[in-house]
C-alpha positions as CSV (number, residue, x, y, z in Angstrom):
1,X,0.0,0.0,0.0
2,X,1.5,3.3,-0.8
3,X,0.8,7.4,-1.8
4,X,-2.1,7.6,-4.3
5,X,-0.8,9.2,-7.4
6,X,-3.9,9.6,-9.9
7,X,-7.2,7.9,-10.5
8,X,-7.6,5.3,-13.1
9,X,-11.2,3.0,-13.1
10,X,-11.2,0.0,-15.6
11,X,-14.8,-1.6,-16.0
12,X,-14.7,-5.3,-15.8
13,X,-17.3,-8.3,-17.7
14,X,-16.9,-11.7,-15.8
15,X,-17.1,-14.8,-17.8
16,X,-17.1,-18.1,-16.8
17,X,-16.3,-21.2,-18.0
18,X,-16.0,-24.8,-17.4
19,X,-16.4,-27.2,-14.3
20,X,-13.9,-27.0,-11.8
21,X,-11.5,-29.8,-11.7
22,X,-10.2,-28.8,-8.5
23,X,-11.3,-30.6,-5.3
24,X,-13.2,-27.5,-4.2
25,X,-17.3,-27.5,-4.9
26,X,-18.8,-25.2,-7.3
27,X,-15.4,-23.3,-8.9
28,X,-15.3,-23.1,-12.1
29,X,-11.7,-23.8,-13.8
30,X,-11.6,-20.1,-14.8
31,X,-13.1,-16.4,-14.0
32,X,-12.2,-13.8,-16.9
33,X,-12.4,-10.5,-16.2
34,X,-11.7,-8.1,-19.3
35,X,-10.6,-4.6,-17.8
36,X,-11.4,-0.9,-19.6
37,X,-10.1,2.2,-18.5
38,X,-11.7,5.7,-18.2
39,X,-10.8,8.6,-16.3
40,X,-13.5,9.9,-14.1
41,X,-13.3,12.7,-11.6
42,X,-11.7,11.9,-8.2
43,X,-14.4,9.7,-5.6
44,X,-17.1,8.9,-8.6
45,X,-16.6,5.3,-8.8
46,X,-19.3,3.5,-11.0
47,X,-21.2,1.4,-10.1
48,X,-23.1,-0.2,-13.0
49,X,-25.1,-3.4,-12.3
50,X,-22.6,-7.0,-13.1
51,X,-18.9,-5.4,-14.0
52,X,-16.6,-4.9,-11.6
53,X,-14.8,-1.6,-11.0
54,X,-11.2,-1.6,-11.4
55,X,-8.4,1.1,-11.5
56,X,-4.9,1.4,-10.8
57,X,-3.2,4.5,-9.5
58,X,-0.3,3.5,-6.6
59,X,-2.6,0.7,-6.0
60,X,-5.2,-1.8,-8.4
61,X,-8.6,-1.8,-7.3
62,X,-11.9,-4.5,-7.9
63,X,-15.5,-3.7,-7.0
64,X,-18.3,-6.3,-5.8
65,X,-20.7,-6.8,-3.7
66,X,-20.5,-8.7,0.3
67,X,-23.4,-9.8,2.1
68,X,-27.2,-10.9,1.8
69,X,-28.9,-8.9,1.1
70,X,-25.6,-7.1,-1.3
71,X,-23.8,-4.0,-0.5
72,X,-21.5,-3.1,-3.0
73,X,-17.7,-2.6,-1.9
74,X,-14.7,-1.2,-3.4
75,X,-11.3,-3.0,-2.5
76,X,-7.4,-3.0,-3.3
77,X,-6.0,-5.6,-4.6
78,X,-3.2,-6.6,-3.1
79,X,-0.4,-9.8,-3.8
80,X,1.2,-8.9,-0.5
81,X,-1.3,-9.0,2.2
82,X,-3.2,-12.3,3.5
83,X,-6.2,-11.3,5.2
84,X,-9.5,-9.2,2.5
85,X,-10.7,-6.6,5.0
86,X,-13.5,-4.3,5.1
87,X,-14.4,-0.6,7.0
88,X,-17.0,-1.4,9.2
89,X,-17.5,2.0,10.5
90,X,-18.5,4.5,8.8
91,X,-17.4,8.3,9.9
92,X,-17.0,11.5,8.0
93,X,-14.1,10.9,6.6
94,X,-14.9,7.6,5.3
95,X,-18.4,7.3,3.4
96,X,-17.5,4.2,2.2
97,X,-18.0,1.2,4.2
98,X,-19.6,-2.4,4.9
99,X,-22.7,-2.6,7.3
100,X,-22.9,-6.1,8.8
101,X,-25.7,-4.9,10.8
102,X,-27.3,-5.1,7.4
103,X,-26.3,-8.5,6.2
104,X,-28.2,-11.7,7.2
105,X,-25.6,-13.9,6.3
106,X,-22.6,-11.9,8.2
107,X,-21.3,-14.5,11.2
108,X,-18.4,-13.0,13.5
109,X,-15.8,-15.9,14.3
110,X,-15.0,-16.5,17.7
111,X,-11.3,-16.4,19.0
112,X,-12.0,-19.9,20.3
113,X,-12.5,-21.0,16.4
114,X,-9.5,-22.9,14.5
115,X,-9.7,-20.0,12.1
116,X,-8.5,-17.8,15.2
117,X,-6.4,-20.4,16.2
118,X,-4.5,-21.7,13.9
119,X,-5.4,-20.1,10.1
120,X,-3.9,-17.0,11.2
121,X,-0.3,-18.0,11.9
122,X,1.3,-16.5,9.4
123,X,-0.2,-12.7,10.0
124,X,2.7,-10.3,10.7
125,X,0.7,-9.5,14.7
126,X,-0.5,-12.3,16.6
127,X,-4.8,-12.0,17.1
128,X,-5.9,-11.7,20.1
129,X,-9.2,-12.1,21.8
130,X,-11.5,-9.0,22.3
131,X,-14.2,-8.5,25.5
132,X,-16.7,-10.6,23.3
133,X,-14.5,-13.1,23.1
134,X,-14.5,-12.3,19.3
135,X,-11.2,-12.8,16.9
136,X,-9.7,-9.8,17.3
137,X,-6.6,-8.7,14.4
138,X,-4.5,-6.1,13.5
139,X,-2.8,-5.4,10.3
140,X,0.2,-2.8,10.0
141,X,1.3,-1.7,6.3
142,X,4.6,-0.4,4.9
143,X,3.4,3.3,4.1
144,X,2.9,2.9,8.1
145,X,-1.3,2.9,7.5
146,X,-3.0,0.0,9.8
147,X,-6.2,-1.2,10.8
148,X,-8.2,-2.9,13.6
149,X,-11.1,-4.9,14.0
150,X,-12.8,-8.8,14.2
151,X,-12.5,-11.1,11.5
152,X,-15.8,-12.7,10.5
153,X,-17.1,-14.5,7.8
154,X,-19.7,-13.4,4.9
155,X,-20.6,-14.0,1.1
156,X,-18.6,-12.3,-1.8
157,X,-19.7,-12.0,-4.9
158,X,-17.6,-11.9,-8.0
159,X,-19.9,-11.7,-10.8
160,X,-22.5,-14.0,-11.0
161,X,-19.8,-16.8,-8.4
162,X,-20.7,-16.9,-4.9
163,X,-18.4,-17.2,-1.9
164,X,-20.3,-18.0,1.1
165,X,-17.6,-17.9,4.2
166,X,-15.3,-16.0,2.8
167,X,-13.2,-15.2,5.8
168,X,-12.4,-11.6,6.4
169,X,-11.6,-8.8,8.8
170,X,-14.5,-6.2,9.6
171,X,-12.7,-3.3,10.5
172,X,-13.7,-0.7,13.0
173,X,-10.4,1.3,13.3
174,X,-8.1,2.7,10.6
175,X,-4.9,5.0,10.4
176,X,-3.5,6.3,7.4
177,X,-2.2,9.9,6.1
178,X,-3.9,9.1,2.8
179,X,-6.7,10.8,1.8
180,X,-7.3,8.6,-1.1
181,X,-7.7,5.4,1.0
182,X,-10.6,6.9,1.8
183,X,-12.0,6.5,-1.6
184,X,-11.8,2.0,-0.8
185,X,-13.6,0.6,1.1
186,X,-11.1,-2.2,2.4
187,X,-7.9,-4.3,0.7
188,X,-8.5,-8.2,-0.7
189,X,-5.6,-10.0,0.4
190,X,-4.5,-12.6,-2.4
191,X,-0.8,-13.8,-1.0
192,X,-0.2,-17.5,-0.3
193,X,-1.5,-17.5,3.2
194,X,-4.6,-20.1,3.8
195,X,-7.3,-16.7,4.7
196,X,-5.9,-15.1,1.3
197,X,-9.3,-14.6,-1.0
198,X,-7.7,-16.3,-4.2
199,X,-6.9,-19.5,-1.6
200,X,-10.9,-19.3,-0.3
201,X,-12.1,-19.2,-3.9
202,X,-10.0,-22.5,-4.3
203,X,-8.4,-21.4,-7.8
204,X,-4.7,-23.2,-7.9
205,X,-3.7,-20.0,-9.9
206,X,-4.6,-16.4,-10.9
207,X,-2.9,-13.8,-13.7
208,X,-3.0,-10.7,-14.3
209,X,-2.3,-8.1,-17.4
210,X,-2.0,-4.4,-16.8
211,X,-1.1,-2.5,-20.1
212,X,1.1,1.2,-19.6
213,X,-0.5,2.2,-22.6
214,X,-4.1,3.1,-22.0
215,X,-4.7,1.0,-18.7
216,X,-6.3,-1.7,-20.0
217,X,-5.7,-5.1,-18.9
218,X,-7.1,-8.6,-17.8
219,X,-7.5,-10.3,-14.4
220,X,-8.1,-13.9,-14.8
221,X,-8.6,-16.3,-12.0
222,X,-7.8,-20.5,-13.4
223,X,-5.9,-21.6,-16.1
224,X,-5.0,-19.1,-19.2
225,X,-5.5,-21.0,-22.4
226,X,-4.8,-18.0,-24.8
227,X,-3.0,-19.4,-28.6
228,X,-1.7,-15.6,-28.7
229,X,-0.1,-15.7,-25.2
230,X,3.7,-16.9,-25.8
231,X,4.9,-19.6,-23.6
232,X,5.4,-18.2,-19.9
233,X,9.0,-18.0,-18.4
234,X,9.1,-19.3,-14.4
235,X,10.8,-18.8,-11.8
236,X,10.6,-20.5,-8.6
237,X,9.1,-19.2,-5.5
238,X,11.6,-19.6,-2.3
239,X,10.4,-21.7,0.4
240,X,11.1,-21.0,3.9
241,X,9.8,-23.5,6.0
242,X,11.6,-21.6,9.1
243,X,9.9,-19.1,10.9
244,X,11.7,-15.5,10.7
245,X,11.4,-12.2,12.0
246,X,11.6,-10.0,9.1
247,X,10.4,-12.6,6.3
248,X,7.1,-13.0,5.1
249,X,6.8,-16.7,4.3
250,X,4.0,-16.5,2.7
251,X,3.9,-13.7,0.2
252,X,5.2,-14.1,-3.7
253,X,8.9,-14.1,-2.9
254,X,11.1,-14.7,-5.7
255,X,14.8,-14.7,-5.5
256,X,16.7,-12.1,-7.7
257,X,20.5,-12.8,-9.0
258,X,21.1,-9.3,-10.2
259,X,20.5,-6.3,-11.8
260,X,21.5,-4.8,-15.7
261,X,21.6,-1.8,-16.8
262,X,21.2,-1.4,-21.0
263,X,23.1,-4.9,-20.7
264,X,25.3,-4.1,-18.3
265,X,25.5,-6.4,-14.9
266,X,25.5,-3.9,-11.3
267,X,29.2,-5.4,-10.2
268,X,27.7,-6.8,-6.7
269,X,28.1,-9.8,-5.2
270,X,25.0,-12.1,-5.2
271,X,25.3,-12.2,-1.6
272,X,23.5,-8.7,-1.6
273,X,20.2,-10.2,-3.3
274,X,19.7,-12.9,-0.9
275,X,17.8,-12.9,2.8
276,X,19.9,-12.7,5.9
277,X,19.7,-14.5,8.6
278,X,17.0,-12.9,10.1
279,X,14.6,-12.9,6.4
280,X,15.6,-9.5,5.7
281,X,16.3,-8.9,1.8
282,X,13.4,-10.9,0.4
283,X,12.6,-10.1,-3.1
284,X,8.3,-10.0,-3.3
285,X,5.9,-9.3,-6.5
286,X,3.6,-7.2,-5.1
287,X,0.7,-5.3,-6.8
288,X,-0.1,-3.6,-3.6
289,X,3.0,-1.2,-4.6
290,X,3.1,1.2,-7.4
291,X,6.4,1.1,-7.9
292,X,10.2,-0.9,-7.2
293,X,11.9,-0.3,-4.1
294,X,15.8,-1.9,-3.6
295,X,18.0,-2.7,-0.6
296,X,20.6,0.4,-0.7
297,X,23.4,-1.1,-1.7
298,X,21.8,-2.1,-5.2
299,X,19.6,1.1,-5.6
300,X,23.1,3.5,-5.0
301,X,24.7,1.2,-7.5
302,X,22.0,1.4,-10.0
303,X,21.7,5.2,-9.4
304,X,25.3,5.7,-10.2
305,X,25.2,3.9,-13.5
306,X,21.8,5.1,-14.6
307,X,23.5,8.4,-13.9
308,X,26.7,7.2,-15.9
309,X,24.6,6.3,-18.6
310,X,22.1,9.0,-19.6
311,X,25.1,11.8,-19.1
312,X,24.2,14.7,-21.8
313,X,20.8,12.8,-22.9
314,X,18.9,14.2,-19.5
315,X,19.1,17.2,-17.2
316,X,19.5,15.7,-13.8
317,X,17.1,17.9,-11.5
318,X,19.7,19.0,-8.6
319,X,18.1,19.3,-5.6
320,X,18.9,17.4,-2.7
321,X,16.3,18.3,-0.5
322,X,13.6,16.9,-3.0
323,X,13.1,13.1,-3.0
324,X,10.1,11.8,-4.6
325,X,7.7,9.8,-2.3
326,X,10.6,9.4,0.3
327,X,12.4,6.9,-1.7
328,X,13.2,8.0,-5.3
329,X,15.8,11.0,-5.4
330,X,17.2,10.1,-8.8
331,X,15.0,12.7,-11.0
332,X,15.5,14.7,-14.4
333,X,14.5,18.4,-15.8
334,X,12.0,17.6,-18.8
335,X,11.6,20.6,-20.8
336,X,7.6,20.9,-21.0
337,X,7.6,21.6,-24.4
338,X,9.3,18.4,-25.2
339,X,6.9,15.5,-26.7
340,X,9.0,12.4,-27.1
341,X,11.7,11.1,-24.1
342,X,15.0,10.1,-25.4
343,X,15.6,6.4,-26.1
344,X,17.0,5.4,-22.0
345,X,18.6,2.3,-21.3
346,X,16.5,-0.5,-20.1
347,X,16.6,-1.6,-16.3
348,X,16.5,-5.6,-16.3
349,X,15.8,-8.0,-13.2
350,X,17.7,-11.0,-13.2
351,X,15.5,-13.7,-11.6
352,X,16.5,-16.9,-11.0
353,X,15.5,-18.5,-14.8
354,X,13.7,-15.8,-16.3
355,X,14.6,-12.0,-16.8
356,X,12.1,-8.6,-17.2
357,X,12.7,-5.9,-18.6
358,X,12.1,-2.5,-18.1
359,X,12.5,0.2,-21.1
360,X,10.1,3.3,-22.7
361,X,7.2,5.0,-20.2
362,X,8.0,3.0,-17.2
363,X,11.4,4.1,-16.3
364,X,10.5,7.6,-15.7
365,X,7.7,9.3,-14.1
366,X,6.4,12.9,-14.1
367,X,6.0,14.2,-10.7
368,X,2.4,15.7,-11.1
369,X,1.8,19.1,-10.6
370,X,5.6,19.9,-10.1
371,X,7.1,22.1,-12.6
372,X,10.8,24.1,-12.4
373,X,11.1,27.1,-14.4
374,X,9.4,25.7,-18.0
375,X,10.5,22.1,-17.0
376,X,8.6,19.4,-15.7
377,X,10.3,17.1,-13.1
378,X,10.4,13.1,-13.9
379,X,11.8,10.5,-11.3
380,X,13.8,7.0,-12.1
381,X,10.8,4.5,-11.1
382,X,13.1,3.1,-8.6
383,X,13.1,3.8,-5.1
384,X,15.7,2.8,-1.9
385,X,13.7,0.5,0.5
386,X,15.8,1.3,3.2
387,X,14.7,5.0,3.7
388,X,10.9,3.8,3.6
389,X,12.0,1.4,6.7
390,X,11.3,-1.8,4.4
391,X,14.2,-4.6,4.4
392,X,13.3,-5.9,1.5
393,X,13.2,-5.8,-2.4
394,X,9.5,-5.2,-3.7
395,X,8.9,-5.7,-7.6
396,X,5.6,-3.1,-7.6
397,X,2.9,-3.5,-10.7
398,X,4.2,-0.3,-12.6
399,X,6.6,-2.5,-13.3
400,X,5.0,-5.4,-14.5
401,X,2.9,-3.5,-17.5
402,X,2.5,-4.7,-20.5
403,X,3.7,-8.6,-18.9
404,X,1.1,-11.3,-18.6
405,X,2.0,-11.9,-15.0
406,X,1.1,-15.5,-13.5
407,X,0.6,-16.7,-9.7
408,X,0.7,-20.2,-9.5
409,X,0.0,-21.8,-5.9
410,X,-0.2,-24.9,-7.4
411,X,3.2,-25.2,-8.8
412,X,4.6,-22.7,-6.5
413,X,6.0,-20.8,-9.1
414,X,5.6,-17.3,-10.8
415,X,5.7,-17.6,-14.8
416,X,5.7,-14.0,-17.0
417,X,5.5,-13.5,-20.6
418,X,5.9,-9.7,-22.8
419,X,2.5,-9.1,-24.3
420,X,0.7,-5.8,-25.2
421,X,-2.3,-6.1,-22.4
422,X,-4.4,-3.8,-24.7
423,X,-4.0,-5.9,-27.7
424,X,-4.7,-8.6,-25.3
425,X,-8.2,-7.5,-24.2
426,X,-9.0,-6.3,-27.7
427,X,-8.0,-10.4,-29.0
428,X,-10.5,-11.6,-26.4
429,X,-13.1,-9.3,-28.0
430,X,-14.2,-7.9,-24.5
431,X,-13.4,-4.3,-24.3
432,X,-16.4,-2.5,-22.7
């Protein structure tokens, strides 16, 4: 979870297909959902009646409806949390919310249950047990938001499939410092923990497509059986069977080898990529980030040859009291007038089997609003995780544009392929 940046909503169709052949009852085998974007002015989210709201800003976000009779919700989607979550309370500040005073089918769980008990080992604070004796959680983020409240159990509803017992937290307390979390009404957790939404829905695997171009993309839950999707490259989620106190053992952890630069390898040791022995340096995929954070000795030694490289192609905007979103303070002088960015050298993640790639639009981004004399300001989309507080290297999605991104529980593995996501929803004939 980080800043909000801008506000993008994609429409979504769902389509499904096919019996289930997984051992859970009444899953289908796949749940399309063909996304479209239009800008809309800041806090009108549509609603129409069977799509699903989606937009990504620092964040990507799905709309649907929880409870009997339904009330519709708004929700951040996010590949490195566990537990979905909903406001519960509504306040001034925060208009939108779920009432479960209002749902017939809303049962809180009891801190006595073996979903307190045991299904929630693997959240970052331990539950506890509240004057009601009800499951009690709370949930700290890295943009240093949390929230508070009982977990409880309800039906979602994506598209026309029903969840009944979907396990989540109803949340009556909530800190953040921003305003446009206010604008969701809670986060879906869809890591590899055993409360995760995409491990309730009891799909083995889920992908997503998010296109840089116009925002268009695809969010498929099941198997993707495209003939115009190229073979998808793996590589192997780490498994960490032993708890530690600053690794998350169950998000989307991948383990990265190194780092090129327009083809040239960062001289580090691999011994910088990999955990320590207390889990700190863990390399996540996480679409609850906007954009990629590093340890600091790989982000310095990136900075220094991104700098090396682009000498006399861009201005570097010399202010050292100005670091974008507390991380990034590697940031160019764009002359306003100026329609086309120079041809930059592409930034490339060595992953353990597989590479990506990052070149064009989403290596630099334009500081809204900000303007020096007649130039606008762009930043490197690469940030230090260190002066955020986070041990750890986080792959965010405005990085994984324009890639056909797959989460496979099943296989534990994360596969990727290059595809042009609005091409891709165009192919499937579902643009809306």
């Amino acid at each position: 979870m980080a800043t909000s940046l801008r506000l993008l909503v994609l429409n979504i169709i769902i389509i499904i297909t096919s019996v289930s052949t997984c051992s859970c009852k009444n899953t289908p085998s796949s749940l399309l959902l063909p996304l479209k974007t239009k800008f809309i002015p800041s806090g009108s989210l549509p609603k129409p009646p069977n799509k699903l709201s989606f937009h990504h800003n620092v964040s990507l976000t799905v709309s649907l409806t929880v409870g009997s009779p339904p009330q519709q919700v708004t929700m951040v989607l996010d590949t490195g949390s566990e537990l979905s979550w909903l406001h519960c309370k509504k306040t001034p500040n925060r208009p939108l919310t779920f009432n479960p005073l209002s749902s017939v089918s809303y049962t809180p769980i009891p801190c006595s249950s073996p979903t307190c008990r045991i299904r929630t080992r693997d959240f970052t604070s331990p539950v506890s047990c509240d004057p009601k004796k009800l499951c009690h959680a709370t949930l700290s983020y890295a943009d240093a938001s949390s929230v508070e409240g009982n977990l409880a159990a309800d039906t979602f509803r994506v598209g026309s499939l029903d969840q009944p017992r979907t396990v989540f937290g109803c949340m009556d307390t909530y800190s953040s410092s921003n305003p446009e979390d206010s604008k969701t009404t809670g986060l879906m957790g869809m890591n590899r923990g055993t409360l995760s939404f995409v491990t309730q829905m009891g799909f083995p695997k889920f992908s997503y497509c998010i296109s840089g171009r116009d925002a268009s993309g695809i969010l498929l839950f099941g198997e993707a059986k495209f003939s115009w999707l190229q073979p998808l490259n793996y590589t192997p989620l780490v498994q960490m069977s032993t708890p530690l106190p600053y690794y998350n053992r169950v998000a989307y952890t991948v383990q990265l080898e190194g780092m090129k630069v327009a083809g040239r390898v960062l001289p580090l040791p691999k011994s910088v990529y990999v955990p320590d022995h207390t889990g700190a340096g863990q390399t996540m995929v996480d679409s609850g980030t906007q954009f990629t954070f590093l340890l600091g000795p790989v982000y310095t030694a990136l900075k220094m040859e991104y700098l090396r490289q682009t000498k006399g192609v861009l201005r570097v905007y010399e202010d050292p009291n100005f670091v974008f979103q507390g991380a990034m303070d590697l940031c160019y002088r764009v002359e306003s007038s100026r329609k086309i960015i120079p041809v930059l050298p592409t930034v490339s993640f060595m992953f353990r089997g597989v590479e990506m790639s990052v070149s064009g639009e989403r290596l630099l981004y334009r500081v809204p609003g900000m303007r020096v004399g007649n130039d606008e300001i762009h930043c490197l989309t690469f940030g230090n995780s260190e002066l955020l507080g986070m041990e750890a290297y986080i792959i965010g999605h405005h990085h994984q544009q324009n890639l056909w991104m797959e989460f496979d529980l099943e296989k534990s593995r994360v596969g990727l392929a290059e595809v042009r996501c609005d091409l891709a929803s165009q192919r499937l004939g579902l643009n809306v």
